[in-house]
Structures are given as structure tokens and as C-alpha cells.
C-alpha positions as CSV (number, residue, x, y, z in Angstrom):
1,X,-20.1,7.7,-10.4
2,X,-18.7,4.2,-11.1
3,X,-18.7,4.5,-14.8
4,X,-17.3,8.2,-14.4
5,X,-14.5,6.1,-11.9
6,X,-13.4,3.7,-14.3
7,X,-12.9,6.2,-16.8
8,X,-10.8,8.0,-14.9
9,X,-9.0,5.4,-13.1
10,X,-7.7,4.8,-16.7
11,X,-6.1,8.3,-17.4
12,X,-5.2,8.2,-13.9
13,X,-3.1,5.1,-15.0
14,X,-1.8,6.4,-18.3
15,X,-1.0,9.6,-16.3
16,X,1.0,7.4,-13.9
17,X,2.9,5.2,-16.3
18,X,3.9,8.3,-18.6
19,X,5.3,10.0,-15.0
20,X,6.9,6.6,-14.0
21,X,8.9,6.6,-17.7
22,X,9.7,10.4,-17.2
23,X,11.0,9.9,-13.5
24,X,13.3,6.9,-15.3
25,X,14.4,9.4,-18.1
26,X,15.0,11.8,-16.0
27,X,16.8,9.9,-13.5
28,X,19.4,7.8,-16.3
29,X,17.2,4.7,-15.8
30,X,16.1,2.5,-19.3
31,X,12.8,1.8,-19.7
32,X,11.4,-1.5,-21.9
33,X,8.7,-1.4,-23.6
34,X,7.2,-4.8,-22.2
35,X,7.8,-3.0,-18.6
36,X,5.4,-0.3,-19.4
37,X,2.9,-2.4,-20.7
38,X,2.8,-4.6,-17.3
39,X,3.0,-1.2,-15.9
40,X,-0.3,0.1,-16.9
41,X,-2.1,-3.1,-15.7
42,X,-0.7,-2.5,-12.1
43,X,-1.0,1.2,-12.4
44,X,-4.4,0.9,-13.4
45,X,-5.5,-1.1,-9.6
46,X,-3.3,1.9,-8.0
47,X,-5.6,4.3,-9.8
48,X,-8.7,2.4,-9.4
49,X,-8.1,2.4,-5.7
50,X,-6.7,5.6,-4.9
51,X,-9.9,7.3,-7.1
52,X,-11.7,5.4,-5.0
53,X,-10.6,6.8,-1.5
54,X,-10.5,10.2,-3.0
55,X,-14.0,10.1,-4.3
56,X,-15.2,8.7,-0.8
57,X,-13.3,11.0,1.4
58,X,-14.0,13.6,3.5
59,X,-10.7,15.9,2.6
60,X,-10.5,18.2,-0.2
61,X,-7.6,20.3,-1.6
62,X,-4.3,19.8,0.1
63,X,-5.0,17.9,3.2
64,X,-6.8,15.4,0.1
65,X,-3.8,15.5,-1.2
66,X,-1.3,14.7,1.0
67,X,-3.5,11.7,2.5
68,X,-3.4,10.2,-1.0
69,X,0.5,10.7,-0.9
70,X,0.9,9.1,2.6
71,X,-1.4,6.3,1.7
72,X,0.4,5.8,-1.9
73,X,3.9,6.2,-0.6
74,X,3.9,4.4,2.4
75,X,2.5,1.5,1.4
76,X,3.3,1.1,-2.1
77,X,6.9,1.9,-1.8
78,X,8.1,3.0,1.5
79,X,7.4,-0.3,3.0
80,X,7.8,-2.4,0.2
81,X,11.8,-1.4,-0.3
82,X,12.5,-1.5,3.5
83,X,11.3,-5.3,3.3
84,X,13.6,-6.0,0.4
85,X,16.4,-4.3,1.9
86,X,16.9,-6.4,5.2
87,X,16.2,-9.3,3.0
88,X,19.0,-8.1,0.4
89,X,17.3,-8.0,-2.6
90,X,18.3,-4.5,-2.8
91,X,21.6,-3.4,-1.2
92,X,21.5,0.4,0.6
93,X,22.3,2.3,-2.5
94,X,19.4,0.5,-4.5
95,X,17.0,1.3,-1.6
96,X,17.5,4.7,-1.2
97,X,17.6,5.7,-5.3
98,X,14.3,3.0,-5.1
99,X,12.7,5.4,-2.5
100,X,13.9,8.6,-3.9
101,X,12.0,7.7,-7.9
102,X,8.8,6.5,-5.7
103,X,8.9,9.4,-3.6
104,X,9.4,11.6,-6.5
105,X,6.3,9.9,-8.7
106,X,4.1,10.0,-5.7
107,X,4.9,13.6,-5.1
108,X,3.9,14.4,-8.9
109,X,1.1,12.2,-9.1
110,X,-1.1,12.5,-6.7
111,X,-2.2,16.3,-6.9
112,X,-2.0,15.7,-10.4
113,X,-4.9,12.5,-9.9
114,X,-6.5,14.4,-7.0
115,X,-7.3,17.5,-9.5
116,X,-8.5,15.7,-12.3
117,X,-10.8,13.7,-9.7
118,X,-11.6,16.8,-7.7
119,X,-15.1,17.0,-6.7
120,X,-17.3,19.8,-5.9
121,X,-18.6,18.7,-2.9
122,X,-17.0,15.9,0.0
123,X,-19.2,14.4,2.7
124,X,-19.4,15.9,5.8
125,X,-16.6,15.2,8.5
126,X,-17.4,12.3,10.4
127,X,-17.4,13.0,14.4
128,X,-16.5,10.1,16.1
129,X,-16.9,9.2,19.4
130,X,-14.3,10.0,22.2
131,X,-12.0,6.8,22.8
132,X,-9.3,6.9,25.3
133,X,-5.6,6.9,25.0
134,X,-5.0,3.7,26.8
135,X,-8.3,2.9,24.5
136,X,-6.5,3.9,21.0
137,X,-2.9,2.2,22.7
138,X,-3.9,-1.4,23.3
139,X,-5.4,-1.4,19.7
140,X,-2.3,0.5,18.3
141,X,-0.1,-2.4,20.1
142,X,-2.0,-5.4,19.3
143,X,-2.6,-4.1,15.6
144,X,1.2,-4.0,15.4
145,X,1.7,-7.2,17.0
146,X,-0.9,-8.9,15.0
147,X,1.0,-8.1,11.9
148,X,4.0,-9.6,13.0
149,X,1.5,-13.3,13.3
150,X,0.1,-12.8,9.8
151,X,3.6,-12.1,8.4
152,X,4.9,-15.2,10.0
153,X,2.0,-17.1,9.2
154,X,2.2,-16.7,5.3
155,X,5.9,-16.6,4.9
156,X,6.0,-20.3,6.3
157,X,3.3,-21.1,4.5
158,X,4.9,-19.8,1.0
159,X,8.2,-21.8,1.9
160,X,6.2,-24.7,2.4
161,X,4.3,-24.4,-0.9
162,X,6.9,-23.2,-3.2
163,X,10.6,-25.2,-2.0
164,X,12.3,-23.2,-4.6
165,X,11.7,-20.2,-2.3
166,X,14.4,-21.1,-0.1
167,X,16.8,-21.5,-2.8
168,X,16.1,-17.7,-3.9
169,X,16.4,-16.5,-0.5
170,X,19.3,-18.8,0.9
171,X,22.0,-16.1,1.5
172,X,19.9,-13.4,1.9
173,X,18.0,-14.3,5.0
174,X,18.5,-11.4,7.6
175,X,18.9,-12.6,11.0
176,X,15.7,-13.1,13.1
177,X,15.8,-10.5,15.4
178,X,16.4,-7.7,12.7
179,X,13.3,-9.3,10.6
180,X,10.9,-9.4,13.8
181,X,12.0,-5.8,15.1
182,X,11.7,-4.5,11.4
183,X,8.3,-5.4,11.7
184,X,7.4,-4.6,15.0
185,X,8.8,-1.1,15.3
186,X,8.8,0.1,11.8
187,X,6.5,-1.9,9.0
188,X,3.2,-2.6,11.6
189,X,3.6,0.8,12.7
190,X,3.2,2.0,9.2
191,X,0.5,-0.4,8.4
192,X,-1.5,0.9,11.9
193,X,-1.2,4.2,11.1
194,X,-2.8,4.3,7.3
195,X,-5.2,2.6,8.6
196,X,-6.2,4.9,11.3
197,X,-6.1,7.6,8.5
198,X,-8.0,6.0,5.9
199,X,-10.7,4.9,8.7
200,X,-11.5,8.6,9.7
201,X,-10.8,10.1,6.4
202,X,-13.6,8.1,4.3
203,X,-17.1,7.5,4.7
204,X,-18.4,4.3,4.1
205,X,-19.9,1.2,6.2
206,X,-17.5,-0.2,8.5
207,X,-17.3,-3.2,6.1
208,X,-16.4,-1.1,3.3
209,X,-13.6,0.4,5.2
210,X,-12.3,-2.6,6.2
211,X,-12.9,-4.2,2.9
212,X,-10.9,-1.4,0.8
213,X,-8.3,-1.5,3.6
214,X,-7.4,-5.1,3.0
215,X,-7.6,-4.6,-0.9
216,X,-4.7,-1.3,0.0
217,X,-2.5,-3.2,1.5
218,X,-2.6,-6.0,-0.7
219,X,-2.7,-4.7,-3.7
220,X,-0.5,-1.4,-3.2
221,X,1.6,-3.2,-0.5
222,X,2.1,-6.4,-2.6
223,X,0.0,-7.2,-6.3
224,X,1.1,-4.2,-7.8
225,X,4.3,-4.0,-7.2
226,X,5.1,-7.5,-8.1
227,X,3.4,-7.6,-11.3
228,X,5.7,-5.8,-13.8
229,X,9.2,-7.8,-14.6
230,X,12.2,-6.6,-13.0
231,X,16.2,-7.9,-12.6
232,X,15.7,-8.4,-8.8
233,X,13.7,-11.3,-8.7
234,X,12.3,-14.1,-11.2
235,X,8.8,-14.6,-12.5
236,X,8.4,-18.0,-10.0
237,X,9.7,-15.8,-6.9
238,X,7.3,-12.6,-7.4
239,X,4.0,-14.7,-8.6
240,X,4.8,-16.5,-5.0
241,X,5.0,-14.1,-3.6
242,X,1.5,-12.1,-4.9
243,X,-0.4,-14.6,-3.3
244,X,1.2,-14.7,-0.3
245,X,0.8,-10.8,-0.1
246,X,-2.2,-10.2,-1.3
247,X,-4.2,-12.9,0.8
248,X,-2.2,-12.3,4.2
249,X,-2.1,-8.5,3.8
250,X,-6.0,-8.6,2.7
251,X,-6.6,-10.4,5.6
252,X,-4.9,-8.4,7.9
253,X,-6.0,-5.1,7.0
254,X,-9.8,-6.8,7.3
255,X,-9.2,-7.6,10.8
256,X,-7.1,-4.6,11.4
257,X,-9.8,-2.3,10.7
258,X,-12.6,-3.8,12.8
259,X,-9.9,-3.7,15.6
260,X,-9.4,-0.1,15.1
261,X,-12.2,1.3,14.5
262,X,-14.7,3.9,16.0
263,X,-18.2,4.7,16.2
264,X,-19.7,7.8,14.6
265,X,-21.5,9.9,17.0
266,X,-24.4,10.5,14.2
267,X,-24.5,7.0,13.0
268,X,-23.1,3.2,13.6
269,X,-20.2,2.4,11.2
């Protein structure tokens, strides 16, 4: 099956990068040559990890489907583009035509990817054992919380490290309270609840889950997006900026998912 992954983790990354340059076509946008190279490399972790989760999980068909959207989307470009828009990278018209390509090369990729990695067979549901709503609410709360800490945590650490940070970021600082509630009531919440979703939908050791959770959220919440060139911000700013990602969102989602989850009914996760 690995072999068979790889293999098709790469034409799910050619498929990818030739929607991403239709989508640009299609929508007015120029596309460099040099882009779609960088492209392919981060397009081919996307692949490599989605194929993963689809190979692994126990949905088929649509539901499949529209889990590997909401996983893809979310994270990879939903709550990526909020972050740069309170920060002003991206003003509100950027944002939303930023949302609307990734929406639309989500929507056409992943039942494209999820039928040329369909499978014949998925394991068996998993049946979990009964947890409380107060139970699932103190987890959902701190989860949340917790990535409000980690995101604190590395962004003074990356000012500290790289000085020249501040100098990118100097008028574009939001206010504090609209970066902490941002956070709190939007970008955790989003984080908690793929989480939740990939931790029932695949079945795997509860270190595995929580291992391919942290490499999600850093690598489609952070590496990826960071590693082809843009106008928006410099080489110095978005290689920063990967590591402070990819570690704190790794780290996050490890903890995250041993916070969150449950105990199969048939066997210990």
C-alpha cells in the first residue's frame, strides 16, 4: 500500500497543480512558471497526506468526500486567509477572492483524488465509547483555549528569533483583543473540530492519530502554504514563519488529540 501511496500521492499532486493553474486561468489570475514548480512540491505533502487519511478512513463515497474537503479547506485555506486578514496582509477583497479560488480547487479536487484513491473495501466503523456532554465540553473549551497558548507561545518566540519580523508586521498589527477573540471563537474552534472528525473517521493507534493530526495542521495549516513565492510576503518572512507553524501547530495537534480522544468499545486506541 505505501508504494501504491506514493505513486498516487504524485498524480494526486500533478492533478492538483494542473487544477490550481486552471482555477487561475479561469479566474484572470497569471501564473509563473517558477510558482508551479514550488507548487508541486507543496502540493505533493497535501496529496501525500490527504491519500493518507483517505486510505485509513472509515468513510467511503460522499461522506469520504466531503471529510477530505472539510479537512483540506478548513485548514489549508479557510484558516490560513482569516489569519492574514486581521493581520493585513490581505485586505477584505483579497480574502474573499483568496477563499473563493481555494474553495473552488478544494471542491474539484477532492472527489477527483478521492476516486482515483477509492478503495474497495474501508475498515469497519469504530464504536466508541459513550462520553458525556459536559465530558466532550471541557475538552472542546480547553482544546480551544490551549491553542490560543501555543499561538502566543511561538509568535513571541519567532519575534524574538527573527527582529526583522517586527519590521514586516509594524503597521499591520491588529489590535489585541481582535487577535485573541479571532482565535478563541473562530480559528481554535476550527482546529477542535477537524480534529474531532479526523479522530473518529480513521482507524489507526491513538499515536498515529495524533501524530498525522499534528503533521495536518502543520503542514496544510502552515508548510504548504508558505512554500511557493508570492507578492504578499518575502522569502525571510514566510521561511519564519514555516518553522514557527509547523513546530507549534505540530505540537498542538499532538496534544490536542490525546486531549480529545475516545476509547473504542472493541479495542484501546
Amino acid at each position: 500500500m505505501k508504494t501504491n501511496l506514493w505513486i498516487k500521492s504524485a498524480l494526486g499532486a500533478i492533478l492538483l497543480t494542473v487544477i490550481y493553474a486552471l482555477v487561475n486561468f479561469i479566474l484572470g489570475q497569471e501564473q509563473q512558471i517558477n510558482g508551479l514548480l514550488w507548487g508541486f512540491f507543496a502540493n505533493l505533502m497535501i496529496a501525500a497526506l490527504l491519500g493518507y487519511y483517505i486510505y485509513n478512513s472509515t468513510l467511503t463515497g460522499l461522506k469520504l468526500g466531503l471529510s477530505v474537503f472539510l479537512i483540506y479547506f478548513l485548514i489549508g485555506h479557510f484558516n490560513i486567509l482569516i489569519e492574514a486578514y486581521i493581520f493585513n496582509v490581505t485586505d477584505r477583497e483579497q480574502t474573499l477572492f483568496e477563499i473563493l479560488r481555494g474553495f473552488l480547487v478544494v471542491a474539484i479536487f477532492c472527489p477527483l483524488y478521492v476516486y482515483m484513491l477509492r478503495k474497495h473495501d474501508a475498515p469497519a466503523p469504530i464504536n466508541f465509547a459513550p462520553r458525556s456532554f459536559f465530558g466532550w465540553l471541557w475538552r472542546i473549551l480547553v482544546g480551544n483555549f490551549m491553542y490560543l497558548v501555543f499561538y502566543i507561545i511561538a509568535g513571541l518566540i519567532l519575534s524574538i528569533t527573527l527582529p526583522e519580523l517586527m519590521d514586516f508586521y509594524q503597521d499591520k498589527i491588529p489590535p489585541m483583543d481582535v487577535m485573541i477573540k479571532t482565535q478563541l471563537f473562530l480559528r481554535g474552534f476550527i482546529f477542535v473540530g477537524v480534529a474531532i472528525l479526523i479522530l473518529r473517521t480513521i482507524k489507526r493507534t491513538k499515536l498515529i492519530k495524533a501524530m498525522f493530526i499534528g503533521l495536518v495542521f502543520a503542514i496544510l495549516g502552515g508548510i504548504a502554504p508558505l512554500i511557493q513565492p508570492n507578492e504578499l510576503m518575502p522569502l525571510y518572512i514566510r521561511i519564519g514563519h514555516s518553522f514557527e507553524v509547523g513546530i507549534s501547530n505540530f505540537l498542538y495537534g499532538l496534544i490536542l488529540a490525546y486531549l480529545l480522544s475516545q476509547k473504542s468499545i472493541l479495542e484501546d486506541q
